[in-house]
C-alpha positions as a Python dict, from the first residue, in 0.01 Angstrom:
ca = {
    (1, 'X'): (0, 0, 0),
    (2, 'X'): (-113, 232, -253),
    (3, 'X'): (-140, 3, -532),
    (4, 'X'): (-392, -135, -353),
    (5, 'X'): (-585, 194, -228),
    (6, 'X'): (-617, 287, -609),
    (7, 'X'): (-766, -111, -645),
    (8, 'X'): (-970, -28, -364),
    (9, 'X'): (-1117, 307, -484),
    (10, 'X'): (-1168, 194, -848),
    (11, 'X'): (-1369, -138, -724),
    (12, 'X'): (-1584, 103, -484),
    (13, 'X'): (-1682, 306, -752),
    (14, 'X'): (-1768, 38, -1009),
    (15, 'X'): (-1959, -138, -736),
    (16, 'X'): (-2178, 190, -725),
    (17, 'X'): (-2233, 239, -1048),
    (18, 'X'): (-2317, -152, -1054),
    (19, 'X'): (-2604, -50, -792),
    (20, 'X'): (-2715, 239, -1004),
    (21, 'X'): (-2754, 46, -1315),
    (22, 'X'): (-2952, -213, -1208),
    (23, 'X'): (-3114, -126, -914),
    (24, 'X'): (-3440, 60, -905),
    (25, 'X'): (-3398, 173, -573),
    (26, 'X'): (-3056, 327, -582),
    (27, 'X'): (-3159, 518, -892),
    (28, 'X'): (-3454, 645, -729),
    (29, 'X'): (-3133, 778, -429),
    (30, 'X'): (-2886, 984, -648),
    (31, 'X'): (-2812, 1223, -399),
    (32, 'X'): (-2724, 947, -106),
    (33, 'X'): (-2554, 730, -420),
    (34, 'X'): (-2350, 1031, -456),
    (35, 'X'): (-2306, 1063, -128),
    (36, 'X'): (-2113, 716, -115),
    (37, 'X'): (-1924, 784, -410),
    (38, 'X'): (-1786, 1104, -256),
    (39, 'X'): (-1666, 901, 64),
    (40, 'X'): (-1543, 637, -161),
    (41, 'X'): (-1304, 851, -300),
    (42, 'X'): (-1232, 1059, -3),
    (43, 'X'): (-1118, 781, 248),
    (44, 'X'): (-895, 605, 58),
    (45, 'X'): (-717, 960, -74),
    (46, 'X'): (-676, 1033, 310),
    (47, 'X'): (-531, 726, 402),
    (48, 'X'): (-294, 711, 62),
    (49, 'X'): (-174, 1123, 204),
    (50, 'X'): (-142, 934, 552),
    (51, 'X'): (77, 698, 397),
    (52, 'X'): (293, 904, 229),
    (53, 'X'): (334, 1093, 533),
    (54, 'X'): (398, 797, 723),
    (55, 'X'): (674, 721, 463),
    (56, 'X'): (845, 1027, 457),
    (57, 'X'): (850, 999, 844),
    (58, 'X'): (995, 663, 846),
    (59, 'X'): (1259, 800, 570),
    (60, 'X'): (1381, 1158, 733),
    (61, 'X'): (1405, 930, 1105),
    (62, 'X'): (1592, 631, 914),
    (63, 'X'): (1859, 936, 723),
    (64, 'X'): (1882, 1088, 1100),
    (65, 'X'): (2018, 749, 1201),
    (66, 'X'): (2223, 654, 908),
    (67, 'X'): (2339, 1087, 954),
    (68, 'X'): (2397, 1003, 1330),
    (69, 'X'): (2573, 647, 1297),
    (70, 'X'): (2823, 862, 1028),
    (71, 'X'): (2857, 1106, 1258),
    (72, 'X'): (3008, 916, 1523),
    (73, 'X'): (3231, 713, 1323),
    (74, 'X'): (3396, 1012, 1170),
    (75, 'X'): (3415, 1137, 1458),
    (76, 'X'): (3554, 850, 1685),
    (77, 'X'): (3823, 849, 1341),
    (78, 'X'): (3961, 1153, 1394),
    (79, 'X'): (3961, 1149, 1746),
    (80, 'X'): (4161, 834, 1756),
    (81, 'X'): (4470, 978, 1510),
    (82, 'X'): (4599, 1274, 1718),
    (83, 'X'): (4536, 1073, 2018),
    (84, 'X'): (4747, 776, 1976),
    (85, 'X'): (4995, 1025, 1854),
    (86, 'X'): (5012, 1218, 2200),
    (87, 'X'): (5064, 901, 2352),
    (88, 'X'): (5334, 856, 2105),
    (89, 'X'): (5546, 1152, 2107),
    (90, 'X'): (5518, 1133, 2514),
    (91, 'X'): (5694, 765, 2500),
    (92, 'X'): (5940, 965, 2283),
    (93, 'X'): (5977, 1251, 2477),
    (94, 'X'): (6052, 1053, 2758),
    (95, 'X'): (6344, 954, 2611),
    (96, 'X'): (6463, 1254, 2439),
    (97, 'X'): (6786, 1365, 2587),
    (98, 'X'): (6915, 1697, 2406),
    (99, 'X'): (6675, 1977, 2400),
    (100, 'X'): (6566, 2015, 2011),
    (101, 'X'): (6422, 1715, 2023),
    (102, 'X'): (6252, 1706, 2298),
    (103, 'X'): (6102, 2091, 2170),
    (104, 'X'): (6006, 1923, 1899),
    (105, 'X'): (5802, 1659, 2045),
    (106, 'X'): (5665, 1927, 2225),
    (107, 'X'): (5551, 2119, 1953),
    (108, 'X'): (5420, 1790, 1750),
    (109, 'X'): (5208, 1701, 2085),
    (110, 'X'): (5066, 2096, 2055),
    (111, 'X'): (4950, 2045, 1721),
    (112, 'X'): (4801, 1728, 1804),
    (113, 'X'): (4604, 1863, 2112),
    (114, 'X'): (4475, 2150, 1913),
    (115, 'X'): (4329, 1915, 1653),
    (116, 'X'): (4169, 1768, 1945),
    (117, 'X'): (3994, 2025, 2061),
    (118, 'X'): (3968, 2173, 1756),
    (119, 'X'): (3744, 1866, 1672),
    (120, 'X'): (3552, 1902, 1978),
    (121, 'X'): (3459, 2228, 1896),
    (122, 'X'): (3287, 2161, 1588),
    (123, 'X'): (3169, 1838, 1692),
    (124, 'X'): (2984, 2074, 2005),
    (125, 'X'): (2931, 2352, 1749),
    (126, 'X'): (2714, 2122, 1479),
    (127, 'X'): (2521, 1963, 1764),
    (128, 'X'): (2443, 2294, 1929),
    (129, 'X'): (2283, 2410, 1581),
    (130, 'X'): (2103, 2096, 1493),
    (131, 'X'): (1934, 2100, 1867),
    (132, 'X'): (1801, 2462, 1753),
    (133, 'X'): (1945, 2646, 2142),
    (134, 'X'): (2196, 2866, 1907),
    (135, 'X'): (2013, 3191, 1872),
    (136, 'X'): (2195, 3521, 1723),
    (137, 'X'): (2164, 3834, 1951),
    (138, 'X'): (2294, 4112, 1684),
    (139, 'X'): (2521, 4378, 1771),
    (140, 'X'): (2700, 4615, 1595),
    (141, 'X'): (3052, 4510, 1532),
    (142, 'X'): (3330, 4693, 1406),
    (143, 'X'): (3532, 4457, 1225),
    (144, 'X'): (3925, 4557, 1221),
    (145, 'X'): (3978, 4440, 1608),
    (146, 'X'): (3776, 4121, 1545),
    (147, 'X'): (3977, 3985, 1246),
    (148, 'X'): (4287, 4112, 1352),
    (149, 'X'): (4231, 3889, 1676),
    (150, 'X'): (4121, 3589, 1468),
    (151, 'X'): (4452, 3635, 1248),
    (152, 'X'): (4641, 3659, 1572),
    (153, 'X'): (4499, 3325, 1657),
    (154, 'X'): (4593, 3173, 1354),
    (155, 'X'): (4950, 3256, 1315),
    (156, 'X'): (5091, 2972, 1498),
    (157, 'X'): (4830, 2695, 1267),
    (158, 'X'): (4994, 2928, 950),
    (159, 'X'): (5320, 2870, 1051),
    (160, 'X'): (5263, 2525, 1087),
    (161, 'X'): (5149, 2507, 718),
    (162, 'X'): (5417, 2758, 588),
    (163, 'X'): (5149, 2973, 479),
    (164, 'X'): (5195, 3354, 494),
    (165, 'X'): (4847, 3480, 631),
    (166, 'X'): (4761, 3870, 640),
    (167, 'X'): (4439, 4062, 645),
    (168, 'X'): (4363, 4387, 477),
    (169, 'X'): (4239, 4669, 719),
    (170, 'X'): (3906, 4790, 698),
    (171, 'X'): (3709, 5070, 885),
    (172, 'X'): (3397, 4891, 775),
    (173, 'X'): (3089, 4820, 1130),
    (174, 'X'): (2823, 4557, 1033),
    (175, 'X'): (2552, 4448, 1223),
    (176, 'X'): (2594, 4051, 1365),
    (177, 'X'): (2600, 3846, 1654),
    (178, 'X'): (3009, 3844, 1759),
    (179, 'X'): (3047, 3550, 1894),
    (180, 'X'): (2840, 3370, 1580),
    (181, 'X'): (3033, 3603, 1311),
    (182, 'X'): (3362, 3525, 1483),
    (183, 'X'): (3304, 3148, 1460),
    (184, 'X'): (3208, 3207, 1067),
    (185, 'X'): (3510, 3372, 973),
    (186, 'X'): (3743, 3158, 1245),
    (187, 'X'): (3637, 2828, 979),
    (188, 'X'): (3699, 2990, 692),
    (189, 'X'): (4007, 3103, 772),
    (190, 'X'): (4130, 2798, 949),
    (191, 'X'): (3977, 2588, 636),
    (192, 'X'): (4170, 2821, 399),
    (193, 'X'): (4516, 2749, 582),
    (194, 'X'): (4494, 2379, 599),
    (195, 'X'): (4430, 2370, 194),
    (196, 'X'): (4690, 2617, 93),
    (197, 'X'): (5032, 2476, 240),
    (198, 'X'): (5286, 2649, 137),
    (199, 'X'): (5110, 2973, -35),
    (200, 'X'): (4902, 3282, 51),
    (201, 'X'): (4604, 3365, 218),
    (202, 'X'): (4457, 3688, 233),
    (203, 'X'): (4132, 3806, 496),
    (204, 'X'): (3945, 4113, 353),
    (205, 'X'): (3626, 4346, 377),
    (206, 'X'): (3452, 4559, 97),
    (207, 'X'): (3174, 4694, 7),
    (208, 'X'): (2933, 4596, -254),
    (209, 'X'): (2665, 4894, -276),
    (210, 'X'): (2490, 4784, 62),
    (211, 'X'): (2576, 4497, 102),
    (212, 'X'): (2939, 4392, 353),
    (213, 'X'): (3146, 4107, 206),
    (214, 'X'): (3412, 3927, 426),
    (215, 'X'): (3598, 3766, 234),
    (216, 'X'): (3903, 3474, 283),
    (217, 'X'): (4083, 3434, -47),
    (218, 'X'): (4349, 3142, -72),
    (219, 'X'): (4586, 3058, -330),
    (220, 'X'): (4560, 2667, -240),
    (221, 'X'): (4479, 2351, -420),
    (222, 'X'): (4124, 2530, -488),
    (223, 'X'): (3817, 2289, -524),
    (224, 'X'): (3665, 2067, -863),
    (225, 'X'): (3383, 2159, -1019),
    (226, 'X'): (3240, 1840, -927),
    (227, 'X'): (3262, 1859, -562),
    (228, 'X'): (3160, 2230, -534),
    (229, 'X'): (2790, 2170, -476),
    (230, 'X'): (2849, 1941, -201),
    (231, 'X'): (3144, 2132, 6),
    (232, 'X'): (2889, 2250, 256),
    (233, 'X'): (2722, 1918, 345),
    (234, 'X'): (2854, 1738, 687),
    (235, 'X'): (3167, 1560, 700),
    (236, 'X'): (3229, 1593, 320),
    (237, 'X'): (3587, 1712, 257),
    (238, 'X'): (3704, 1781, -91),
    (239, 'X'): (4024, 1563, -130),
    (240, 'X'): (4159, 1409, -424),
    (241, 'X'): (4434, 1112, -488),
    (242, 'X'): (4760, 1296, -450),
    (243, 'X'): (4655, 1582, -217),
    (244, 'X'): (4819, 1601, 108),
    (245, 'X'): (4627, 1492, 387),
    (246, 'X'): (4470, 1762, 639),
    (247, 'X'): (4360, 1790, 980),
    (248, 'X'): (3971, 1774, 1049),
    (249, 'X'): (3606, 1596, 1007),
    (250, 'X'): (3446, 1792, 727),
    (251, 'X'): (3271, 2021, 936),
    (252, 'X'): (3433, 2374, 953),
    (253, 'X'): (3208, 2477, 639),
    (254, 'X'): (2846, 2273, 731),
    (255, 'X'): (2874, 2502, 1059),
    (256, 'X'): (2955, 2852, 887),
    (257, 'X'): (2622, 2746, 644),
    (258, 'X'): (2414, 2669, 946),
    (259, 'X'): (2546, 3014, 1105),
    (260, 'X'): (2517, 3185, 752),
    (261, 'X'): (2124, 3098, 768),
    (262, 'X'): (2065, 3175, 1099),
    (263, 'X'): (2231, 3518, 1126),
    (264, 'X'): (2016, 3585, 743),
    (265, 'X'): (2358, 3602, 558),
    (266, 'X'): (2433, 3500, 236),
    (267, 'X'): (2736, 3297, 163),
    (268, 'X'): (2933, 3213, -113),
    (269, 'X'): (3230, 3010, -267),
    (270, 'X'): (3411, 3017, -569),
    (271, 'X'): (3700, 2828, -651),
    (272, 'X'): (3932, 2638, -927),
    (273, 'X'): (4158, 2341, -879),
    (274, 'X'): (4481, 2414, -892),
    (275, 'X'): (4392, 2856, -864),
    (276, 'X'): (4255, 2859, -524),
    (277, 'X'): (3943, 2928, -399),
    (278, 'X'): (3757, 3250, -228),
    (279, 'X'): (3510, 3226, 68),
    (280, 'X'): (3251, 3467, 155),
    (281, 'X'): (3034, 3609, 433),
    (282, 'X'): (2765, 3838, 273),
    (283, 'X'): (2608, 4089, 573),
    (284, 'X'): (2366, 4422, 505),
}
């Protein structure tokens, strides 16, 4: 240990200065006396930086497992939910007899497929990024026929939340990887509908001197100061007592920070509890 390094170096030193003291000899060798004070010191400094090395090694692989262990319990959670529900509303719908109920069994077995693969997706998404094979091939992009298609897709998960989505046109081209920008905005958006049930939310570009923001503003529960600097970390999801409960594994926002970084965006969230909160993509 390094207690014992510091023991180690200390006794090697006073052992030559012992020698130099009382011995003729060694006095009459400074420069090789100096020599093995010099090595003294530098050995056990290398082995206390090997060490620490050594330590930090042992700590980054032991949070990787702990990070990996959480992973797939979260994950084999929420996989379990909307799958013994399928099975569920199938027994049901088996012996539905008029037609609106068995439509809605239908529709309650959609939702609880696309949570499904909805999970899948970020669960493939996050390990895609941590492996380092995502790599952003920049375009230009004009963005009106992009986020019109992503509001498109998010209609029916709006409707399902009562929440009346609409996005501001723009004329506005930045310069991004599609497919990595379109996954960015697709979690915001989706992350904005599940925590504003029942209210607005609003997808918008504008300008700020050079710089593109794309913006998803909500009028939902909004976010505590208190969980703020954590709302980007894996699997954290910022729920209090008496919120109601929402579909998904804490990832949607870990993977648009990842994304953020590797396209060289900034991002940025604001919010309130109880005023809603406002999520943004900043591209030059």
């Amino acid at each position: 240990g390094q207690r014992h390094l510091i023991l180690a170096t200390f006794m090697a030193q006073l052992s030559i200065l012992t020698l130099f003291l009382f011995s003729a000899y060694w006095r009459a060798q400074p420069y090789l006396l100096a020599t093995f004070a010099f090595v003294a010191l530098v050995l056990p400094a290398y082995a206390r930086l090997l060490l620490r090395q050594t330590a930090e090694a042992r700590d980054a692989a032991l949070t990787a497992m702990q990070a990996k262990s959480r992973y797939l319990a979260h994950a084999s959670h929420d996989l379990r939910q909307p799958i013994h529900a399928i099975g569920y509303y199938l027994d049901l719908l088996r012996n539905a007899n008029n037609t609106p109920d068995r439509e809605q069994l239908i529709d309650r077995i959609e939702r609880a497929i696309g949570s499904v693969s909805r999970l899948f997706k970020s669960l493939l998404d996050i390990g895609r990024l941590d492996s380092g094979t995502v790599v952003a091939n920049p375009a230009v992009v004009a963005l009106q026929p992009l986020l019109a298609d992503i509001v498109q897709q998010n209609e029916q998960s709006a409707s399902w939340n009562k929440v009346e989505l609409r996005h501001v046109r723009t004329s506005v081209a930045v310069s991004a990887d599609p497919i990595l920008l379109t996954t960015m905005i697709q979690n915001l958006l989706s992350n904005a509908i599940k925590y504003a049930r029942g209210s607005k939310v609003v997808l918008g570009v504008r300008r700020k001197g050079l710089t593109v923001a794309i913006e998803v503003h909500d009028a939902g529960i909004g976010i505590s100061d208190e969980q703020l600097p954590h709302i980007f970390e894996e699997f954290y999801r910022a729920h209090v007592e008496g919120d109601h409960d929402t579909e998904g594994v804490g990832l949607g926002l870990a993977i648009v920070n990842k994304l953020a970084r590797l396209s060289k965006f900034s991002l940025a969230l604001k919010s309130r509890r109880g005023a809603g909160t406002t999520a943004g993509i900043y591209a030059i």
